[in-house]
C-alpha positions as CSV (number, residue, x, y, z in Angstrom):
1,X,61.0,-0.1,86.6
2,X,59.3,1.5,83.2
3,X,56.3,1.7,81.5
4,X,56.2,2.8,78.1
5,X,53.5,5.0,76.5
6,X,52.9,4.8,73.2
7,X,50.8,6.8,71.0
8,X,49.7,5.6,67.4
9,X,47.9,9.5,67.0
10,X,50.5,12.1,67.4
11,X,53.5,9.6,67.5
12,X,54.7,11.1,70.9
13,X,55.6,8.2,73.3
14,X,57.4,8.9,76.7
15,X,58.3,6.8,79.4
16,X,56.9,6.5,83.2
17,X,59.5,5.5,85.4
18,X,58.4,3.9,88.7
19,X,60.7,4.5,91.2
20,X,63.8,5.5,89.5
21,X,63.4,9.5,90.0
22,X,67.6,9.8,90.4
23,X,68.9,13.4,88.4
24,X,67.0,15.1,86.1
25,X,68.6,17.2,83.5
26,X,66.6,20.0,81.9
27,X,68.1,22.6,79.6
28,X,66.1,26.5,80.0
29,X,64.2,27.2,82.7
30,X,62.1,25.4,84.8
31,X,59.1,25.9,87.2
32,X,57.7,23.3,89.5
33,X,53.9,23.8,89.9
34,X,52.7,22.6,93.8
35,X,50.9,23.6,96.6
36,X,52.0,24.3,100.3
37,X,51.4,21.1,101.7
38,X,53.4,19.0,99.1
39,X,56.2,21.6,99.1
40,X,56.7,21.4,102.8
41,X,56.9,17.3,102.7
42,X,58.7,17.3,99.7
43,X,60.2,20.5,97.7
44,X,63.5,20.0,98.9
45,X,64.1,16.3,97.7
46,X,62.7,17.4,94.3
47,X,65.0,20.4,94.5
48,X,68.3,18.5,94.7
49,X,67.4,16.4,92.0
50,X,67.0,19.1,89.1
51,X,69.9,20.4,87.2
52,X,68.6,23.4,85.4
53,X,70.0,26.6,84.8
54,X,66.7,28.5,86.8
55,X,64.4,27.0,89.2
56,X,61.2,28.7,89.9
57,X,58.7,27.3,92.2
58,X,55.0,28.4,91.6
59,X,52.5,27.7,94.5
60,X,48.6,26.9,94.3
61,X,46.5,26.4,97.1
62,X,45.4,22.7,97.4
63,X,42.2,21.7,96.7
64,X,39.9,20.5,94.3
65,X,37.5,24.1,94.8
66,X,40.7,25.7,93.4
67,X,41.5,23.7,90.5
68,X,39.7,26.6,87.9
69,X,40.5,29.1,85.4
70,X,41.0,31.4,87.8
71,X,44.2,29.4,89.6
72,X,45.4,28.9,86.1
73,X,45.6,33.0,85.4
74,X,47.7,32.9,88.9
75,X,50.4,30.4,87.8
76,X,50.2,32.2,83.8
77,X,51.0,35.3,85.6
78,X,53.6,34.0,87.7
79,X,55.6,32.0,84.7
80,X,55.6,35.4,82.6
81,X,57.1,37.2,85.0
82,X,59.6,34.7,85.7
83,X,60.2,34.6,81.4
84,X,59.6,31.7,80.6
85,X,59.6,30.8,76.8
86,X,59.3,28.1,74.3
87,X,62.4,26.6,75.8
88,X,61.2,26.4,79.4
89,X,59.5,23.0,81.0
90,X,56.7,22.6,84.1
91,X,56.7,19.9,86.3
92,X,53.5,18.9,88.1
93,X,55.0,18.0,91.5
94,X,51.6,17.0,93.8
95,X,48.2,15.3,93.4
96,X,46.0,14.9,90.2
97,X,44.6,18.6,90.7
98,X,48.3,19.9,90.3
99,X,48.9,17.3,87.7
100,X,46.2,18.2,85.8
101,X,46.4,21.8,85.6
102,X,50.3,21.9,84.9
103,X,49.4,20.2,81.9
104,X,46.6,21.9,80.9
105,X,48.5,25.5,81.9
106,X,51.8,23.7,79.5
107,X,49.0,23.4,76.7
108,X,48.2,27.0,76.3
109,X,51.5,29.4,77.4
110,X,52.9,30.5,74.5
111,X,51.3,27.8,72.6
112,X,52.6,24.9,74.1
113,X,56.1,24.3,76.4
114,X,57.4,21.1,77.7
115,X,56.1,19.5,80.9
116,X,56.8,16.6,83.3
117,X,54.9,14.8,85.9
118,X,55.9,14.0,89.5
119,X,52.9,12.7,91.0
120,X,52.9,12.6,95.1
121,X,49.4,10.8,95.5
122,X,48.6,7.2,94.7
123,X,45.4,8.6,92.9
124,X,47.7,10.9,90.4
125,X,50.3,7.8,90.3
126,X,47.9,5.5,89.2
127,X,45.5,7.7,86.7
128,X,45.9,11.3,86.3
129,X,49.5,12.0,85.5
130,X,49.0,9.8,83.0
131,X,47.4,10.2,79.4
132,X,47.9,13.4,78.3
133,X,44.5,14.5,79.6
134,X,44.5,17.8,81.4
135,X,41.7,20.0,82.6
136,X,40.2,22.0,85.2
137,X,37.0,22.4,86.6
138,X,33.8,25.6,86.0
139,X,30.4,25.7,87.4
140,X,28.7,23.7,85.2
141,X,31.0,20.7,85.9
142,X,34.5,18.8,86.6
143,X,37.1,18.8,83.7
144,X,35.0,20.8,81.5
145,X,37.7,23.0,80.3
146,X,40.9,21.4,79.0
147,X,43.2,19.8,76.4
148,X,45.0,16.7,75.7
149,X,48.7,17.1,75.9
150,X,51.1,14.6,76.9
151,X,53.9,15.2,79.1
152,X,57.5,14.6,78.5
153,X,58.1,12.1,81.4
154,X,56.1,10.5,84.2
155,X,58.2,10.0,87.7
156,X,56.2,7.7,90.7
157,X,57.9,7.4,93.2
158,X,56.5,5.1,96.2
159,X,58.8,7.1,98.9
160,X,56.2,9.9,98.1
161,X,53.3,8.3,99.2
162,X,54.4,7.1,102.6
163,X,53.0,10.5,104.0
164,X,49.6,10.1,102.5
165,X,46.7,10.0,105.1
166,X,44.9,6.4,104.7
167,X,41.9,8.5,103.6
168,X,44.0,10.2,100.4
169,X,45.6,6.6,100.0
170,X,42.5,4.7,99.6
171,X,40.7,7.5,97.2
172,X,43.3,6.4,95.0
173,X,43.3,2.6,95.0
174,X,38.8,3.2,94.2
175,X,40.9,4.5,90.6
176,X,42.6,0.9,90.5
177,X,39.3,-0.9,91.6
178,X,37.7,0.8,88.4
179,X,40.4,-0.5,86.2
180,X,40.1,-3.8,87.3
181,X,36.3,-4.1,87.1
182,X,36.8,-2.8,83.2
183,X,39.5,-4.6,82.0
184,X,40.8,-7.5,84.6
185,X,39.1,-10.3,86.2
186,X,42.7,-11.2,88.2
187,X,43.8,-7.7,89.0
188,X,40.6,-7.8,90.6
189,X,41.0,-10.7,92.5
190,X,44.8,-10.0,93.8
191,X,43.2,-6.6,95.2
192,X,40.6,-8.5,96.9
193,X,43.8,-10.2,99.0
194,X,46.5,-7.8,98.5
195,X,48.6,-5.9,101.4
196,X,49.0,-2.3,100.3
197,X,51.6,-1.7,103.0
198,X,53.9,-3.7,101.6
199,X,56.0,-1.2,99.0
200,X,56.7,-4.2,96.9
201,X,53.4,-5.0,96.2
202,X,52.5,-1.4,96.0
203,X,55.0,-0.6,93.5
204,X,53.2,-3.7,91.4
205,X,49.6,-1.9,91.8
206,X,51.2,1.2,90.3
207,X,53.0,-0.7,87.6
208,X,49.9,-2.7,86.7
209,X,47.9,0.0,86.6
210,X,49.9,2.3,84.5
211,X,50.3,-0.5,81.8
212,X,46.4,-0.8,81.7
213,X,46.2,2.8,80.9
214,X,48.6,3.0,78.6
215,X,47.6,0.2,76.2
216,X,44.3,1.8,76.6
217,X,45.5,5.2,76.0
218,X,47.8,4.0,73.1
219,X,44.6,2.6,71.6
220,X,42.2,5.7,71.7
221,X,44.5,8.7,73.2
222,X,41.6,11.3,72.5
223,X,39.1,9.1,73.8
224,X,36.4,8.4,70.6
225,X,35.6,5.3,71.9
226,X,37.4,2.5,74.5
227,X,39.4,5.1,76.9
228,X,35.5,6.3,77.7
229,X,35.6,3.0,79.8
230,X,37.9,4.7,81.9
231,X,35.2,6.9,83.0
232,X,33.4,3.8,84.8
233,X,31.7,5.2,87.6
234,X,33.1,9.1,86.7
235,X,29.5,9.9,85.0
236,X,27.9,9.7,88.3
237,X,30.8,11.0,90.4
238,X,31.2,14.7,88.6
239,X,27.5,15.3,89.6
240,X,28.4,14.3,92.8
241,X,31.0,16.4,93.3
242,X,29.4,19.7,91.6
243,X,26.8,19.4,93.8
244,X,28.7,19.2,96.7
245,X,31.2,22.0,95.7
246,X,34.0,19.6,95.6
247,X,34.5,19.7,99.3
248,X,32.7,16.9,100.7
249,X,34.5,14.1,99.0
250,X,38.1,13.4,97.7
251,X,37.6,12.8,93.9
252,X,38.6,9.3,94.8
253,X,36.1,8.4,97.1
254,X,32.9,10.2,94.7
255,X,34.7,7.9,92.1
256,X,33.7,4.9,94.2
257,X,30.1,6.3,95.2
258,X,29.6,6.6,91.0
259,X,30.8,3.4,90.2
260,X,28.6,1.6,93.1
261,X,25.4,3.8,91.1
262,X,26.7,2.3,87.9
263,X,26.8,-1.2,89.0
264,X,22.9,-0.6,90.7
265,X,22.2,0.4,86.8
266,X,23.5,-2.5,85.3
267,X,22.5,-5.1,87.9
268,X,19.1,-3.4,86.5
269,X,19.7,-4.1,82.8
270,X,20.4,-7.4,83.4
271,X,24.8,-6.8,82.6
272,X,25.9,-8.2,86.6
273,X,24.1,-9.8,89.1
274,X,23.8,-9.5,92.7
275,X,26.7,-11.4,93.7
276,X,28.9,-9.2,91.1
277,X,27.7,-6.0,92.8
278,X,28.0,-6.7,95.9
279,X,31.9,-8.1,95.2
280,X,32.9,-4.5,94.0
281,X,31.0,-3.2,96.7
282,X,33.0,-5.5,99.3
283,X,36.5,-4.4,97.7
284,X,35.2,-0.7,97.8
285,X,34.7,-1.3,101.4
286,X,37.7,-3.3,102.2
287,X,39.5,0.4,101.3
288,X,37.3,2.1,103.3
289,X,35.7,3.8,100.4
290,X,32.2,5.4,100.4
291,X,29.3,4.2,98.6
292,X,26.4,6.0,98.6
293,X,25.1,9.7,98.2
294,X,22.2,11.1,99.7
295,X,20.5,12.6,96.4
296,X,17.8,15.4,97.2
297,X,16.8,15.6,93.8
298,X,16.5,13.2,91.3
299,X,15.6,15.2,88.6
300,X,17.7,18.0,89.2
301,X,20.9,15.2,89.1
302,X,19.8,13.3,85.8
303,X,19.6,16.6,83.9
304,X,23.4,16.9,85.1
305,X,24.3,13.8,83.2
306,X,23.6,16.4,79.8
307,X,26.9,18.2,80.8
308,X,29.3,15.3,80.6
309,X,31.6,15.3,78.4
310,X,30.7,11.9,76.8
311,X,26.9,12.6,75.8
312,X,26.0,13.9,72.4
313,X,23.2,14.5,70.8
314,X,21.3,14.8,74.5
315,X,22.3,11.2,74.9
316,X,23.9,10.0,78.0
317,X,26.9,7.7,77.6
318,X,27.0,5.4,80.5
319,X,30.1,3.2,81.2
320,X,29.0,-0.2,82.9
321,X,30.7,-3.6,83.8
322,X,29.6,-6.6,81.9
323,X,31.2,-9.0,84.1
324,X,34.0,-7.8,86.0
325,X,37.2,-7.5,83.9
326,X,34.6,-6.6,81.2
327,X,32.2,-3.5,80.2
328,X,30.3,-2.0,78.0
329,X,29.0,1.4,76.6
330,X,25.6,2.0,76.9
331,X,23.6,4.8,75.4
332,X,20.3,3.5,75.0
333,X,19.1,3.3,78.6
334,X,15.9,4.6,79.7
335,X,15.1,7.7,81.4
336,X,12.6,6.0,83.4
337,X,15.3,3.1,84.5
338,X,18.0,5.3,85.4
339,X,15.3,7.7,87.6
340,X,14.6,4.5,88.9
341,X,18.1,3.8,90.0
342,X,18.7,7.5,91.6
343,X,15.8,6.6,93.5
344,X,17.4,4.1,95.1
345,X,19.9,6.8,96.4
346,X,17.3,9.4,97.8
């Protein structure tokens, strides 16, 4: 099963192969970026599946507090003294904080090498090995640092996520749940009925989701306007997890925290009612997902909203559903409506 990703900007299109991760030829050297955990599940599969001339593993610790410049110097150092050049490739074998930094480490050493993704999460499956964006994270925010550059290949592979706790599982299907609310009305409804634990239908999800990306993506790969939508929810969530030093929540679950705030915000501007809400609320529970956030100060987390990458101009872009299966971008709300919406979260 493939998905094609095609880009109009940089005409660079690649392939994400669902479940079809068999040989994989590479010609110079290659080092797999991961972290402890995922190597000790899963390393040696990957290993007898590369045919390189040199194999070099480089290991991170896991965690979304380490996903920073300084972890990036680490794996720089590591790949020069291992030589790699121009010629060499990364993979990003692990979950979206690995995914992410291979790519944005690929971006900048030596001016730009080759890299794959072999995602190990559904969370990375389903969103963040996908799309070229790559980043890591600084004190004054998540994903504030970092490039768009688009991989050579995308590998998902279902047998990967069967050791996945149910926590790390259902962080990932709140990323699905936000692409349904955006773009589609049915996706929405088979999630509200479908059976995870069935690998068939689990390899659909992933399929599904990857072609809503990419015909997004293929549309708007450097995000000026319509890939914003895929931030739904995100505004909210990266003050979340600053705040709470990335440790309290998997990026999943603030994900699903931000887009219940979202939906309290439009449900306010008249975009959804009640019943709407309280459907995406319903599904967020049905995964076990979180949905509210204790704020201590509202003041103090609307002043946050300056730093995302989607204001300009002091102007906070907020992504918010319509209907579900439909959104809008909103840049004209209030100060006083969205303090009245934190509020409700005190």
């Amino acid at each position: 099963m493939q998905v094609d990703i095609k880009l109009k900007q940089n005409e660079k299109n690649y392939k994400v192969f669902i479940n079809e991760l068999d040989k994989i030829s590479l010609s110079g050297k290659v080092a797999i970026i991961t972290n402890a955990k995922i190597a000790g599940l899963h390393l040696n599969t990957l290993l007898s599946k590369i045919i390189a001339d040199e194999v070099y593993v480089v290991t991170i610790p896991d965690g979304e507090e380490y996903k920073n410049l300084n972890t990036c110097e680490d794996i720089l150092r590591q790949l020069f003294i291992s030589k790699l050049d121009r010629t060499s490739t990364l993979i990003g074998f692990g979950g979206g904080v690995v995914t992410d930094m291979t790519g944005f480490v690929a971006s900048i050493y030596e001016r730009g090498i080759k890299f794959i993704n072999i995602p190990t999460t559904l969370l990375a499956q389903v969103d963040a090995s996908v799309g070229g964006k790559t980043g890591v994270n600084n004190s004054f925010g998540k994903n504030l640092i970092g490039t768009f550059y688009q991989p050579e290949a995308v590998y998902c592979q279902m047998d990967f996520l069967r050791t996945l706790s149910s926590r790390e599982f259902n962080a990932g299907v709140a990323e699905v749940i936000k692409m349904a609310v955006m773009f589609d009305n049915d996706m929405f409804k088979w999630l509200q009925q479908a059976d995870l634990k069935n690998e068939s239908e689990l390899s659909k999800l992933v399929q599904k989701s990857i072609q809503l990306k990419a015909d997004v993506v293929s549309k708007d790969e450097r995000e000026r306007g319509l890939r914003a939508v895929l931030n739904y929810g995100h505004t909210f969530a990266h003050v979340i997890e600053n705040q709470t030093q990335y440790k309290r929540y998997l990026h999943g679950e603030a994900v699903a925290i931000g887009m219940n705030m979202a939906n309290s915000l439009a449900l306010k501007l008249g975009l959804i009612d009640a019943k709407q809400r309280d459907m995406i609320k319903n599904l967020m529970h049905k995964f076990n997902l979180p949905t509210h956030y204790k704020i201590e100060n509202v003041e103090n987390f609307y002043n946050a909203f300056l730093l995302d990458k989607k204001s300009e101009n002091d102007k906070i872009k907020f992504i918010l559903p319509c209907a579900i299966g439909d959104n809008v971008i909103k840049s004209d709300v209030s100060k006083d409506d969205v303090l009245e919406i934190l509020s409700e979260f005190k």
